[in-house]
Backbone bond lengths (Angstrom), bond angles and torsions (degrees), N, CA, C in turn:
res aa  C-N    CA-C-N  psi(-1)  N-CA   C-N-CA  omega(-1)  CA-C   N-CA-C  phi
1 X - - - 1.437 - - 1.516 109.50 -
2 X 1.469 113.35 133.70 1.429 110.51 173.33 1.672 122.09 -101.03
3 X 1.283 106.87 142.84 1.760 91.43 173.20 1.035 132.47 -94.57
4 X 1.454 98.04 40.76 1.756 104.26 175.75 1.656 110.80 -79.54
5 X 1.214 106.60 172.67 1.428 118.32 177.57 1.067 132.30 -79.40
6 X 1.199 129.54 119.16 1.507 135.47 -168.42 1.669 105.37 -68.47
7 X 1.767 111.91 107.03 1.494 104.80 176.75 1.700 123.17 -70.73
8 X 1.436 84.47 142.62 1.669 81.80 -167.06 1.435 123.21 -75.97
9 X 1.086 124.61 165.13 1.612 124.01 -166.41 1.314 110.94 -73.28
10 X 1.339 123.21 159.84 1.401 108.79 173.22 1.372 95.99 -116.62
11 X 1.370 118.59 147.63 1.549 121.39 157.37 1.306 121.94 -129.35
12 X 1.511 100.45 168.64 1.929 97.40 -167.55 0.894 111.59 -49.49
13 X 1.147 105.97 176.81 1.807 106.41 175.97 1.947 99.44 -105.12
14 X 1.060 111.61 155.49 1.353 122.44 -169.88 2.004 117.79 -42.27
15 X 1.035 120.50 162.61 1.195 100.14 167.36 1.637 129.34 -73.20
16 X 1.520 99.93 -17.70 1.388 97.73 169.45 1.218 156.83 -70.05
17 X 1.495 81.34 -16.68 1.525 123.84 -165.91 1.865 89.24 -56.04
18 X 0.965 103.95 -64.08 1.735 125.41 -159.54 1.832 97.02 -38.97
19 X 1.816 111.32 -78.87 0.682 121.26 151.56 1.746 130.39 -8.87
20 X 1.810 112.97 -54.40 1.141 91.76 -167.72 1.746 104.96 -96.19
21 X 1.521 116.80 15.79 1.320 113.32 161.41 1.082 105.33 -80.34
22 X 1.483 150.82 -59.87 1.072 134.95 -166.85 1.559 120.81 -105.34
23 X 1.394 104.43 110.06 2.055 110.85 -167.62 1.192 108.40 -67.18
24 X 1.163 122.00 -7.41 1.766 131.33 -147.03 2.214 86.44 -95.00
25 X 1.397 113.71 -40.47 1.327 97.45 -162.71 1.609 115.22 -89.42
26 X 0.706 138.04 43.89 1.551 140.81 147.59 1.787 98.28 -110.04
27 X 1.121 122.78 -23.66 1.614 90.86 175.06 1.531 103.74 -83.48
28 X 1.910 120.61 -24.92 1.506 120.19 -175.52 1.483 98.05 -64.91
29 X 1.206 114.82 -6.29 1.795 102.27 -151.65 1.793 82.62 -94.27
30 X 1.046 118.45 -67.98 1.839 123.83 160.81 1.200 112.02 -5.50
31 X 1.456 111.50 -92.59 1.422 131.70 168.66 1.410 115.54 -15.73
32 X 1.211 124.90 -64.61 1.417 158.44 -165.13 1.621 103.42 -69.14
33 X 2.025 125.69 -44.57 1.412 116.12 165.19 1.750 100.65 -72.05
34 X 1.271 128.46 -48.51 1.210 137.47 -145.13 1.691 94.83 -68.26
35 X 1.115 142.17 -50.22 1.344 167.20 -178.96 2.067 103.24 -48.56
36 X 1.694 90.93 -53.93 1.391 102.92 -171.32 1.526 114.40 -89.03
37 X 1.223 111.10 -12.83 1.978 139.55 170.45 1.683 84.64 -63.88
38 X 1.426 100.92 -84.24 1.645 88.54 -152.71 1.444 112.59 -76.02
39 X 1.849 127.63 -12.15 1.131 94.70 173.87 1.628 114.87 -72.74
40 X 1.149 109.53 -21.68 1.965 112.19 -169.13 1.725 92.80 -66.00
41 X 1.212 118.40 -47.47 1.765 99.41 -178.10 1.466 102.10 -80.61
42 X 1.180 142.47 -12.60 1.651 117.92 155.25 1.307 123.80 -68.42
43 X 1.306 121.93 -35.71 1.364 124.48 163.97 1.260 113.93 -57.68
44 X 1.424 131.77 -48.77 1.049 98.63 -171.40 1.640 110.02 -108.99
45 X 1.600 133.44 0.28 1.450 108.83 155.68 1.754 118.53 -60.18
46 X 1.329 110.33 -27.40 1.462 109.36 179.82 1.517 106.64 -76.27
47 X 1.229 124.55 -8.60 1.430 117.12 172.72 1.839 105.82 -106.92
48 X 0.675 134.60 -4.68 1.545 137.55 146.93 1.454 101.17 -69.32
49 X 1.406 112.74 -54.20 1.924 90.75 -162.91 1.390 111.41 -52.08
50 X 1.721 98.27 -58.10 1.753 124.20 -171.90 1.353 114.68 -51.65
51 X 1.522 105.07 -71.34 1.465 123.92 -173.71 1.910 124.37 -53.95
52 X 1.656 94.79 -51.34 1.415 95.86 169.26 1.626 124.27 -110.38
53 X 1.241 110.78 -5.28 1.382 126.35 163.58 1.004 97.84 82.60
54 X 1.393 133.86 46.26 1.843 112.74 179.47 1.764 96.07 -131.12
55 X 1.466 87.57 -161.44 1.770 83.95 -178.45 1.466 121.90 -109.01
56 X 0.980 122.48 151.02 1.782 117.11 -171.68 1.320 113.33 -50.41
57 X 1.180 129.12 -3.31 1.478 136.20 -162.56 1.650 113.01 -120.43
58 X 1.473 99.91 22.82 1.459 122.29 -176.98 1.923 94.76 -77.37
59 X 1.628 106.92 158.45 1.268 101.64 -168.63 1.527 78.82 -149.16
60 X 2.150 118.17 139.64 1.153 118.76 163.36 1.383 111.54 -110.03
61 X 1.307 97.16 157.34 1.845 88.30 -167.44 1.780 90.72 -106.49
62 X 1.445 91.29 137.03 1.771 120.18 172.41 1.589 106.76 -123.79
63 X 1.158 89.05 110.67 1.415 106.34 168.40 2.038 104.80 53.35
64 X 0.888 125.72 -129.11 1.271 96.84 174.44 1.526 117.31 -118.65
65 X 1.572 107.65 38.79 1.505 100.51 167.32 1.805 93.71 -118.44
66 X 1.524 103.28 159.81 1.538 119.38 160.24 1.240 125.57 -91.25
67 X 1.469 113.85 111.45 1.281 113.39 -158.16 1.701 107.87 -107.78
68 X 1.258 131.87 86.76 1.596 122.30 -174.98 1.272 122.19 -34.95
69 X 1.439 113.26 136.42 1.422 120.42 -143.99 1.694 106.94 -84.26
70 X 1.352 117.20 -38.08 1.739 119.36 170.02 1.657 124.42 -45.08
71 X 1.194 89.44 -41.40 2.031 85.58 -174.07 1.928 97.31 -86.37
72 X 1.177 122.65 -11.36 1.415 139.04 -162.00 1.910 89.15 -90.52
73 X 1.487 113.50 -48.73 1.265 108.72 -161.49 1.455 99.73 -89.40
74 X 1.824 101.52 -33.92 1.892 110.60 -158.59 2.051 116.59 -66.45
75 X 1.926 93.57 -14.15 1.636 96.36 179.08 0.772 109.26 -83.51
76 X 1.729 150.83 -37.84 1.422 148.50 173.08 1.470 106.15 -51.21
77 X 1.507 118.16 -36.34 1.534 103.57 -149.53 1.798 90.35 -99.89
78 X 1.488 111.38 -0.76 1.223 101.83 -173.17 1.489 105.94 -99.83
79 X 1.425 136.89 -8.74 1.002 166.77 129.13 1.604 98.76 -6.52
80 X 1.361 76.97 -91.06 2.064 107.44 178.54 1.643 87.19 -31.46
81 X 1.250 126.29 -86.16 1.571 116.25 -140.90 1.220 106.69 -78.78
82 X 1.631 118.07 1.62 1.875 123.61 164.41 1.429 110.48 -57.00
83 X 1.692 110.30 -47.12 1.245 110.74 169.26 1.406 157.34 -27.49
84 X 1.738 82.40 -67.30 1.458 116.33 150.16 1.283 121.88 -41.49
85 X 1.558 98.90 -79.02 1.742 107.30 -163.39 1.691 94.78 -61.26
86 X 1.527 140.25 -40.46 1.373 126.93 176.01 1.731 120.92 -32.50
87 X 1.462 97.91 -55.65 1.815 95.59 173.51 1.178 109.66 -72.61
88 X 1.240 117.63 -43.53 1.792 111.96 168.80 1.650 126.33 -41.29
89 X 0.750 121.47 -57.44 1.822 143.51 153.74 1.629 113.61 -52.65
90 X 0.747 96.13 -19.33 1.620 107.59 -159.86 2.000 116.71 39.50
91 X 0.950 85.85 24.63 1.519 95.83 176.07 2.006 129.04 -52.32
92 X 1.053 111.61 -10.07 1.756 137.25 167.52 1.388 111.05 41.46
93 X 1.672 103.26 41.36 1.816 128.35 164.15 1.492 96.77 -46.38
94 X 1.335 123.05 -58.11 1.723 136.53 179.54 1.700 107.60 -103.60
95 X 1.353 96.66 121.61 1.389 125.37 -166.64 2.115 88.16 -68.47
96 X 1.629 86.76 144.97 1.914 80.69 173.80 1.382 106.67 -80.28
């Protein structure tokens, strides 16, 4: 047995820690839904008008409620460009 010193463990550092080095990412993190909000509902009311020719006020029926088709189509696609604009921004909404 030796009497050396048992090195101590290291552990992460908190989640805040990260955060409170850089002040800049809670407004990128904002920016970054707000950015990906309105492009996903421009994409897709302009692809309802264009693409399927109908009116934004179209409703699909699920099961037996009618569910209007923009906020139904506009969360997936706003999703999609959260993605994007996250590495773009580098804002780290999605863990690597």
């Amino acid at each position: 047995m030796s009497n050396s010193p048992i090195p101590a463990a290291t552990t992460p550092p908190p989640p805040d820690a990260e955060q409170s080095k850089d002040p800049n990412l809670l407004p990128r993190r904002v920016l970054c839904w707000v950015v990906s909000a309105l492009l996903g509902g421009t994409t897709v009311a302009l692809g309802i008008q264009f693409i399927l020719r109908t009116s934004l006020m179209e409703t699909v029926p699920i099961s037996f409620v009618e569910v209007p088709l923009l906020p139904l189509a506009a969360f997936p696609m706003t999703l999609f460009f959260m993605l994007w604009l996250d590495i773009l921004f580098k804002s780290k909404i999605v863990n690597d």
